[in-house]
BALOBA-1460 file (C-alpha; in Angstrom, 3 decimals):
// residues 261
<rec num="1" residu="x" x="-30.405" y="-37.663" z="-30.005"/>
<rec num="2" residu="x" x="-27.859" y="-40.221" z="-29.101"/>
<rec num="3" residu="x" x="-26.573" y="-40.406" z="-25.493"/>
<rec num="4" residu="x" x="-23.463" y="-39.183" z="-26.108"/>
<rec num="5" residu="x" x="-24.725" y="-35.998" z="-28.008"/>
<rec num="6" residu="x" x="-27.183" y="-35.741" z="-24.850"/>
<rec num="7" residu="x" x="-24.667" y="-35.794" z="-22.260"/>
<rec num="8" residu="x" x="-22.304" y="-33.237" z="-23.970"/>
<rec num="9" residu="x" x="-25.793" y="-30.828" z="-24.072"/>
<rec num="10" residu="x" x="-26.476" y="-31.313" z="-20.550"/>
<rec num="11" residu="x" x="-22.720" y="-30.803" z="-19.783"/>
<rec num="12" residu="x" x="-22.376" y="-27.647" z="-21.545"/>
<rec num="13" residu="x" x="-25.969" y="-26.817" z="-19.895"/>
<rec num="14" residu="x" x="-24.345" y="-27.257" z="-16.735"/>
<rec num="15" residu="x" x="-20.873" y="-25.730" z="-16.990"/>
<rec num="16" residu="x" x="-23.283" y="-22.436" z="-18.064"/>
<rec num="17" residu="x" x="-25.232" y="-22.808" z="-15.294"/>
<rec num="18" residu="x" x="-22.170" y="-22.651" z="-12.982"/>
<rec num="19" residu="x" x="-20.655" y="-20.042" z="-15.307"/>
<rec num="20" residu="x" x="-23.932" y="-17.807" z="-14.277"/>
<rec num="21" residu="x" x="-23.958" y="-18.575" z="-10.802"/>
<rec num="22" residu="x" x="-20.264" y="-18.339" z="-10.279"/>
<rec num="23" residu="x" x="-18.576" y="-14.802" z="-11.460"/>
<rec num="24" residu="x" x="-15.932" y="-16.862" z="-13.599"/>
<rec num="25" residu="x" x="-16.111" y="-13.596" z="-15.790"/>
<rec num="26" residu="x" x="-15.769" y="-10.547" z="-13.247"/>
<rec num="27" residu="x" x="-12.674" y="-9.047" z="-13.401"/>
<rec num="28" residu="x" x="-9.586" y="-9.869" z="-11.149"/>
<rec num="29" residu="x" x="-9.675" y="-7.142" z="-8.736"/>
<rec num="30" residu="x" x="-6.147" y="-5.450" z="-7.350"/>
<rec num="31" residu="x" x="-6.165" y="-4.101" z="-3.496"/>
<rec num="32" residu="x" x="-6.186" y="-5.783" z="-0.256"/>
<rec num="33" residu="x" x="-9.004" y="-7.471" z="0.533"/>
<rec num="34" residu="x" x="-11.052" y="-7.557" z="3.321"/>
<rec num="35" residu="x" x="-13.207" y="-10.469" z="4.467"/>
<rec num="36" residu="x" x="-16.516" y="-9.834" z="6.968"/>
<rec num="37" residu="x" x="-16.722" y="-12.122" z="9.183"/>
<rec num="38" residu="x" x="-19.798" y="-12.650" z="12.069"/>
<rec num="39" residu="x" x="-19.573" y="-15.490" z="13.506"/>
<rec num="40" residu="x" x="-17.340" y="-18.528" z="14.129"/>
<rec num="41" residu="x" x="-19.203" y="-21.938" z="15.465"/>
<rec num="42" residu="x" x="-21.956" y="-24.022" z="14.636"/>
<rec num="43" residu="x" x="-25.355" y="-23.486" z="13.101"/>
<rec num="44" residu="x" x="-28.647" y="-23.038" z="15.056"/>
<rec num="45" residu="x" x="-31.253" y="-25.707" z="13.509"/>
<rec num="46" residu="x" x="-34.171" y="-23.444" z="11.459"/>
<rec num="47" residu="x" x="-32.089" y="-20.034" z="12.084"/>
<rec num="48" residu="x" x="-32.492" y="-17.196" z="9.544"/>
<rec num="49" residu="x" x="-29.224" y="-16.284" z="10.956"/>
<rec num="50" residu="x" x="-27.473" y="-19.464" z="9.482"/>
<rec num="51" residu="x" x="-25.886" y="-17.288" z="6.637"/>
<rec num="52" residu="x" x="-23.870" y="-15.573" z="9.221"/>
<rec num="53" residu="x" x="-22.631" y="-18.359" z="11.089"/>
<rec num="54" residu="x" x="-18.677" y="-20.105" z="9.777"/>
<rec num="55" residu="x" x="-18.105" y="-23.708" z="10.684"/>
<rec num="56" residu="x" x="-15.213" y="-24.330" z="12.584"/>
<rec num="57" residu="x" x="-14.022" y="-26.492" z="9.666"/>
<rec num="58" residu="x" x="-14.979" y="-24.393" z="7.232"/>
<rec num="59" residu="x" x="-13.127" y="-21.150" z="8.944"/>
<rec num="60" residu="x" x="-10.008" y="-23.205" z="9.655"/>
<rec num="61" residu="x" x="-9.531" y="-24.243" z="5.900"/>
<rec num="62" residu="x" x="-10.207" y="-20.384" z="4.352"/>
<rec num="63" residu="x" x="-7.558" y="-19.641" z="6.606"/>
<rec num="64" residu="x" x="-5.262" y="-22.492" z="5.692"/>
<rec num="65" residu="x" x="-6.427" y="-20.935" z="1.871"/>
<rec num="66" residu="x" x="-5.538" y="-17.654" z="2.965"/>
<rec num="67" residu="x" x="-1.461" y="-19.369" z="3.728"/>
<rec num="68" residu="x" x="-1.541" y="-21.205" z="0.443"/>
<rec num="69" residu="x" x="-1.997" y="-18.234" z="-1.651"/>
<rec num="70" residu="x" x="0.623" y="-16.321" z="0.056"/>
<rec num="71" residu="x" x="-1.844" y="-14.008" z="2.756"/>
<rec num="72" residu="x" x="-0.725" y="-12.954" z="6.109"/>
<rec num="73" residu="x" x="-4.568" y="-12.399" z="8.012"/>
<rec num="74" residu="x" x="-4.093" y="-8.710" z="9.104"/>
<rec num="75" residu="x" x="-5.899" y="-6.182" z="11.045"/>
<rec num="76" residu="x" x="-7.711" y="-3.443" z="9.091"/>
<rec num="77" residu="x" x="-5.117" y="-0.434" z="11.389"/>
<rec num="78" residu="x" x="-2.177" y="-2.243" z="9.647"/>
<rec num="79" residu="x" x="-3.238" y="-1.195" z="6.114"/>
<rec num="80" residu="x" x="-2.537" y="2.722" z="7.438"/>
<rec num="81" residu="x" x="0.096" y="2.089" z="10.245"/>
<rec num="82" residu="x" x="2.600" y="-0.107" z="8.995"/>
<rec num="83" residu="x" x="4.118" y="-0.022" z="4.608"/>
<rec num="84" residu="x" x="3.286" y="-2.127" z="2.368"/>
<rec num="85" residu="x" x="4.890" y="-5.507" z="3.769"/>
<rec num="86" residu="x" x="6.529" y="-8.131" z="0.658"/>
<rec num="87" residu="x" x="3.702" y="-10.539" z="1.742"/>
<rec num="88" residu="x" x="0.138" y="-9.946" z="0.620"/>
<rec num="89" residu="x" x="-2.154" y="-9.055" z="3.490"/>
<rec num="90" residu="x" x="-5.942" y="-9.831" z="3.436"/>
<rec num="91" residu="x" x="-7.857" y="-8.299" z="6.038"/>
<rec num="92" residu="x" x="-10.004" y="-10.338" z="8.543"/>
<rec num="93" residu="x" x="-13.111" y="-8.441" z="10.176"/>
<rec num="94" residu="x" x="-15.353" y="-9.576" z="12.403"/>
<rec num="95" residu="x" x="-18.691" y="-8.165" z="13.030"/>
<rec num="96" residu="x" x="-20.496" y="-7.466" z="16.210"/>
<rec num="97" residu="x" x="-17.752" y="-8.897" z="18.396"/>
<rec num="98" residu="x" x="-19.315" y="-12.387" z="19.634"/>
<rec num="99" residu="x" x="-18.102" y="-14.930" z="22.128"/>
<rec num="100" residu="x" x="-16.738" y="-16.909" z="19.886"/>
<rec num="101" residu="x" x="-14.482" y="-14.703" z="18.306"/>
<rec num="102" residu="x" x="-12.699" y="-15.284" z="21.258"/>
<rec num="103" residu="x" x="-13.096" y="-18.783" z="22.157"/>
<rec num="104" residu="x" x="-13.403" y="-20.089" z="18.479"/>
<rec num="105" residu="x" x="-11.791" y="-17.641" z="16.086"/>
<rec num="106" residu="x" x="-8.969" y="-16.538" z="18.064"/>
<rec num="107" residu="x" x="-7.354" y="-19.873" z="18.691"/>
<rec num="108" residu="x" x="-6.818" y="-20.782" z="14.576"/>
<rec num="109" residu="x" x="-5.687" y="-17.111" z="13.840"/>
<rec num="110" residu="x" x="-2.747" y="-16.873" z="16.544"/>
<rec num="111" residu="x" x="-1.542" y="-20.589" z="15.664"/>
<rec num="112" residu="x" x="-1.263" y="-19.501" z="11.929"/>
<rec num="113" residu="x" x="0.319" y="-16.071" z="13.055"/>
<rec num="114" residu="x" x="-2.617" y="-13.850" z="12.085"/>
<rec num="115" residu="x" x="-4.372" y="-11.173" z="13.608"/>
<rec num="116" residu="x" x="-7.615" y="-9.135" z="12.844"/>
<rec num="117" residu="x" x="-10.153" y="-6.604" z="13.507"/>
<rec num="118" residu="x" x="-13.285" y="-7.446" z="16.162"/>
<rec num="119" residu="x" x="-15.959" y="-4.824" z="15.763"/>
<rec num="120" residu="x" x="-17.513" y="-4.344" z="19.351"/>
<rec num="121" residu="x" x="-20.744" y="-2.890" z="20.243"/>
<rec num="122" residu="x" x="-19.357" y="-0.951" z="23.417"/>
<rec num="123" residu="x" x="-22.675" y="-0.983" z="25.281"/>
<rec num="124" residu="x" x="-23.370" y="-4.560" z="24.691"/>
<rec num="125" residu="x" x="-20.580" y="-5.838" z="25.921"/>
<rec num="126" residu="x" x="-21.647" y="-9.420" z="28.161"/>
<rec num="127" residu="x" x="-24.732" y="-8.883" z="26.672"/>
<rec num="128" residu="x" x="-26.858" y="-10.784" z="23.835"/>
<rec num="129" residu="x" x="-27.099" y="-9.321" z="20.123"/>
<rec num="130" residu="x" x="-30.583" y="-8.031" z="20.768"/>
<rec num="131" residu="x" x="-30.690" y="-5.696" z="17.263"/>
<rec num="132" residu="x" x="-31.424" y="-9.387" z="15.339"/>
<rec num="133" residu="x" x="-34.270" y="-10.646" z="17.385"/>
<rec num="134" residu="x" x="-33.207" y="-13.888" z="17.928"/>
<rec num="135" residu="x" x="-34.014" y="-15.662" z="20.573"/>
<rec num="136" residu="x" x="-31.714" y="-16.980" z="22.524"/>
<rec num="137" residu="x" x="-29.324" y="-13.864" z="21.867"/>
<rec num="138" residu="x" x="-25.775" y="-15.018" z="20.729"/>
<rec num="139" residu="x" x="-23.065" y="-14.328" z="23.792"/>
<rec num="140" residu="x" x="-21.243" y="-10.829" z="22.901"/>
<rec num="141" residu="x" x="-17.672" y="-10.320" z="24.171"/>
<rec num="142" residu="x" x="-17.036" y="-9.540" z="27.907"/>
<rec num="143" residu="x" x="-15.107" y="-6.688" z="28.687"/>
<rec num="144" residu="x" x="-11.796" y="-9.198" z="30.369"/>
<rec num="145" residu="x" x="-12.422" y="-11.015" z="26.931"/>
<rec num="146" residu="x" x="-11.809" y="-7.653" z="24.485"/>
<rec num="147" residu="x" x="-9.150" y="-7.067" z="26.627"/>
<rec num="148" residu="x" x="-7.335" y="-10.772" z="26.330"/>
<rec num="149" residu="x" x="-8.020" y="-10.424" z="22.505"/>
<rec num="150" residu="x" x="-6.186" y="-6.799" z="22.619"/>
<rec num="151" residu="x" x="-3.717" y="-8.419" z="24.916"/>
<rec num="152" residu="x" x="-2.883" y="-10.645" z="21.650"/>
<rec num="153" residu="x" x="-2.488" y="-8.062" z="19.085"/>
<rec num="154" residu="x" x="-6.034" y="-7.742" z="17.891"/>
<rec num="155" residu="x" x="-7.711" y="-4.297" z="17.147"/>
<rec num="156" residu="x" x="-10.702" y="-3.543" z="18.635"/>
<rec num="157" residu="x" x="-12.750" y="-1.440" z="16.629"/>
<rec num="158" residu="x" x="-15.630" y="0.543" z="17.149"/>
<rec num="159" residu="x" x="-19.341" y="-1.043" z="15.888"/>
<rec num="160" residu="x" x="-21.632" y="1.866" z="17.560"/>
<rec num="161" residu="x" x="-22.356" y="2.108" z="21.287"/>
<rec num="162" residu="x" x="-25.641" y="-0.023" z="20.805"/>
<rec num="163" residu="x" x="-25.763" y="-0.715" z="17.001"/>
<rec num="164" residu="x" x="-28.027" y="1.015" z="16.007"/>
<rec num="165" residu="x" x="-28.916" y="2.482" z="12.442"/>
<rec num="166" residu="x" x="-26.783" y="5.190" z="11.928"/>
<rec num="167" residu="x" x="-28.690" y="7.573" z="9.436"/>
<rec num="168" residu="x" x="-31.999" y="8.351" z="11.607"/>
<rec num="169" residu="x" x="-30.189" y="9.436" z="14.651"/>
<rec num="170" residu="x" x="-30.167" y="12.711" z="15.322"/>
<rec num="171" residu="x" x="-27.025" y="14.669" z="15.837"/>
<rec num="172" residu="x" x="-26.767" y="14.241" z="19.722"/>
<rec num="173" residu="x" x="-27.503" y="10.416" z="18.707"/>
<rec num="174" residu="x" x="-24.700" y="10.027" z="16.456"/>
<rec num="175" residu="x" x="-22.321" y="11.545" z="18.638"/>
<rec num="176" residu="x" x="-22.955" y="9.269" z="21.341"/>
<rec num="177" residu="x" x="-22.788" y="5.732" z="19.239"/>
<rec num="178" residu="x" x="-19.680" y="7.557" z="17.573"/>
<rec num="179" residu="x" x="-17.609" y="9.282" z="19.735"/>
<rec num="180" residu="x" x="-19.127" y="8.037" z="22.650"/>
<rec num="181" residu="x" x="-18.489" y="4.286" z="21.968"/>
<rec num="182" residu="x" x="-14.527" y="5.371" z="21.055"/>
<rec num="183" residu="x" x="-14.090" y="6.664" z="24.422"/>
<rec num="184" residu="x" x="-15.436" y="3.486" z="25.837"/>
<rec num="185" residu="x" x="-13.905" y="1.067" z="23.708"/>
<rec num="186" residu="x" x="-10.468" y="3.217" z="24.719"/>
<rec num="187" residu="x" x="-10.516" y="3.198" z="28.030"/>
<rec num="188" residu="x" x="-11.080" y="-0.644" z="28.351"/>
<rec num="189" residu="x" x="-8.053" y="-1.287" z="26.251"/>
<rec num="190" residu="x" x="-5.865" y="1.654" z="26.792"/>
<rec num="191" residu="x" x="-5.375" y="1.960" z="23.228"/>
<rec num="192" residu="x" x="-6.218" y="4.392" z="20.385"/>
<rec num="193" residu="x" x="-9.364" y="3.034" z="18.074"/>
<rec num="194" residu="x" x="-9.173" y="3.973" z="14.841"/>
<rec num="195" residu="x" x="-11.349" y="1.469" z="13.247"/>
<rec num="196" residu="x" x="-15.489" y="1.689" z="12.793"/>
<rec num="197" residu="x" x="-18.017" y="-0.376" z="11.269"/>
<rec num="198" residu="x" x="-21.572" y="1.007" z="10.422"/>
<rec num="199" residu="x" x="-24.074" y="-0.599" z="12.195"/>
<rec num="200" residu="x" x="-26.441" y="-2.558" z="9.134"/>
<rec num="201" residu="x" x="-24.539" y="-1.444" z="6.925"/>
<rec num="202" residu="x" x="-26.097" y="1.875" z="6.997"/>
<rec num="203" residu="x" x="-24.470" y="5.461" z="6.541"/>
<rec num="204" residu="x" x="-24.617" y="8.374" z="4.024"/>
<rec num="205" residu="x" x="-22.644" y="11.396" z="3.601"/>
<rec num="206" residu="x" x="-23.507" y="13.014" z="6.973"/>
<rec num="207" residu="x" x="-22.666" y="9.931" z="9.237"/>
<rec num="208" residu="x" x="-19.427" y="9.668" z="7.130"/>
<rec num="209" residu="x" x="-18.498" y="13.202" z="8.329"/>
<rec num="210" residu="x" x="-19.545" y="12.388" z="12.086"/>
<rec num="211" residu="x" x="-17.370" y="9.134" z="11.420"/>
<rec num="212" residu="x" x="-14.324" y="11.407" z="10.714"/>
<rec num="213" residu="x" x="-14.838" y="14.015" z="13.070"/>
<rec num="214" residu="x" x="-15.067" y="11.279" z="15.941"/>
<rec num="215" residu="x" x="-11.649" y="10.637" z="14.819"/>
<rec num="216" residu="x" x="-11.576" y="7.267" z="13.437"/>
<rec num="217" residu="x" x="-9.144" y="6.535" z="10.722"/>
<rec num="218" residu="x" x="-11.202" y="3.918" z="8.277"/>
<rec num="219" residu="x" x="-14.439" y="2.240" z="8.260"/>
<rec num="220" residu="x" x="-15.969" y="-0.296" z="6.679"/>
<rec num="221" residu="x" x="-19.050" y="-1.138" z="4.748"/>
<rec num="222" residu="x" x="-21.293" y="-4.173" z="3.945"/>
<rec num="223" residu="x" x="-21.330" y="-3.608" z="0.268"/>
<rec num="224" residu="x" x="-19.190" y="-6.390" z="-1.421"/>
<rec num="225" residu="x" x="-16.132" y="-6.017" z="-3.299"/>
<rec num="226" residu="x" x="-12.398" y="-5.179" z="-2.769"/>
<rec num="227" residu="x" x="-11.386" y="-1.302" z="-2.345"/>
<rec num="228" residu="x" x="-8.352" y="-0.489" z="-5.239"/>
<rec num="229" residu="x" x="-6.498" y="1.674" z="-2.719"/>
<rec num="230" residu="x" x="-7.127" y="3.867" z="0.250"/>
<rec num="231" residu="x" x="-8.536" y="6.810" z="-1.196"/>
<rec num="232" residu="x" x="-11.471" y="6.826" z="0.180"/>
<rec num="233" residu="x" x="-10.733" y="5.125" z="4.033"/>
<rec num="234" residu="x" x="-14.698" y="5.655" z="5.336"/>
<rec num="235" residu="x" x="-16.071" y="3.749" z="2.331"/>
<rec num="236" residu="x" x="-13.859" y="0.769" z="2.202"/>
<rec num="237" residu="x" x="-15.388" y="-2.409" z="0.569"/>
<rec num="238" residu="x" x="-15.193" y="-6.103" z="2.192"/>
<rec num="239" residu="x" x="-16.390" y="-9.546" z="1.085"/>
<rec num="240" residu="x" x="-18.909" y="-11.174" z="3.064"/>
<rec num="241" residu="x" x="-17.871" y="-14.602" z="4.011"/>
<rec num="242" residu="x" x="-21.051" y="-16.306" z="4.621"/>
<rec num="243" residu="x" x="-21.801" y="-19.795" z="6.331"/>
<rec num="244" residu="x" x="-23.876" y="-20.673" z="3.116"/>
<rec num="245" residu="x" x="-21.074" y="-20.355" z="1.099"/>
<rec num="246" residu="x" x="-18.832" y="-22.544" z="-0.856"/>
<rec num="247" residu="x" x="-14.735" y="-23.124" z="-0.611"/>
<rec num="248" residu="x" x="-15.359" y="-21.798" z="-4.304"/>
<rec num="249" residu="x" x="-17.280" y="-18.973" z="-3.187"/>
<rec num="250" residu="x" x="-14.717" y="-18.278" z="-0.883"/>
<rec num="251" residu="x" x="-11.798" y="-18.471" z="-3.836"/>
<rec num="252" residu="x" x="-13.182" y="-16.310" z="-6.333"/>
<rec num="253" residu="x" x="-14.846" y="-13.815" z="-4.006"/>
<rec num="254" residu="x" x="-10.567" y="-13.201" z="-2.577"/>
<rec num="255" residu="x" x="-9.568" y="-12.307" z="-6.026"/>
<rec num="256" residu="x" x="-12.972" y="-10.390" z="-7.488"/>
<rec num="257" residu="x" x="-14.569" y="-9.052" z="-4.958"/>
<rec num="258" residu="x" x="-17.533" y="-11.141" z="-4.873"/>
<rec num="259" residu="x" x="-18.405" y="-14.765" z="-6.417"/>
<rec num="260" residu="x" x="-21.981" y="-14.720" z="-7.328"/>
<rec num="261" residu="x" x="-24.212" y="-12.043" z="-9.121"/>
């Protein structure tokens, strides 16, 4: 085989390689979409936890992508408080409400004129993420810290009272990381949440009903993709944005949904 018959086969090996990895061929997806954040800072050397941890860098250009494409960064209450706005919104969320949310994240969102949704454990607050077993713990939120990011304009949802998984609690249980962790999360803020996130991603029909009764307005779930509409506000898809991934992860996952198989 000549070399250049060789390098057009390896080439066209490659490009279907990427084509394979990359979801080139999903489907443009229509909705808002909403990106799931953990945390903002650097990585731990060895962590398992290193897929949940954004660069600095890295955070500061998707949101720079987010501008460039024509994206305010919105909290997840705006999509059912305020109409449809001429600019498209995507949705920031972040998970478990660490430190540096506040001392990394919320810097580069209020310079670009964004705002989002910080998931707090409300019994954990000033504490460590103890669920993951890490060790050191990350730094969770202080209460004067979820109410300086409040103080800015953003929500402050509700991510169980001590995150724990959702379907084996019993009914006295569920109440209490529910309803319980609203009232909390309320009276620190002075504010109405209307936002959850289940705990591991965990929930069924049952905790869905608890969710509602508690009286929370949405909630969101791990599983990746980007919700059509509001039909169904307890179930609503996000994209996990991942420290692992790529700028092109990042690109195709905003318009499908996800950007690998």
């Amino acid at each position: 085989m000549s070399g250049a018959l060789l390098a057009a086969g390896l080439g066209g090996a490659a490009g279907i390689g990427l084509s394979l990895r990359f979801n080139w061929w999903r489907k443009r997806r229509f909705g808002t979409p909403i990106l799931m954040y953990h945390q903002v800072g650097a990585p731990r050397s060895g962590s398992a936890l290193n897929k949940w941890r954004v660069k600095d860098e890295d955070f500061h250009w998707q949101l720079d992508s987010l501008l460039r494409r024509g994206y305010r960064g919105a909290a997840l209450r705006e999509l059912f408080e305020a109409p449809p706005a001429e600019r498209r919104r995507a949705v920031l969320t972040f998970d478990d409400g660490y430190r540096g949310v506040f001392t990394r994240a919320l810097p580069a969102l209020l310079a670009r004129g964004f705002s989002a949704t910080v998931f707090a454990v409300a019994d954990r607050l000033g504490g460590v993420n103890d669920w993951d077993g890490e060790t050191p713990g990350e730094a969770l939120l202080s209460a004067d810290e979820i109410r300086a990011l409040h103080a800015k304009g953003i929500e402050i949802g509700s991510h169980g009272a001590t995150h724990r998984a959702l379907t084996r609690l019993s009914d006295g249980e569920l109440s209490r990381e529910l309803a319980g962790s609203r009232d909390t999360l309320e009276r620190l803020v002075g504010a109405p949440v209307t936002s959850f996130c289940y705990p591991f991603g965990d929930f069924d029909d049952r905790v869905v009903e608890a969710v509602r009764r508690a009286g929370y307005r949405a909630a969101t779930v791990i599983r990746g993709g980007i919700s059509k509409d509001l039909s169904d506000p307890f179930r609503l898809k996000r994209i996990s944005v991942r420290g692992t991934n790529t700028r092109l992860d990042f690109t195709l996952a905003l318009t499908r949904g996800r950007s690998r198989l």
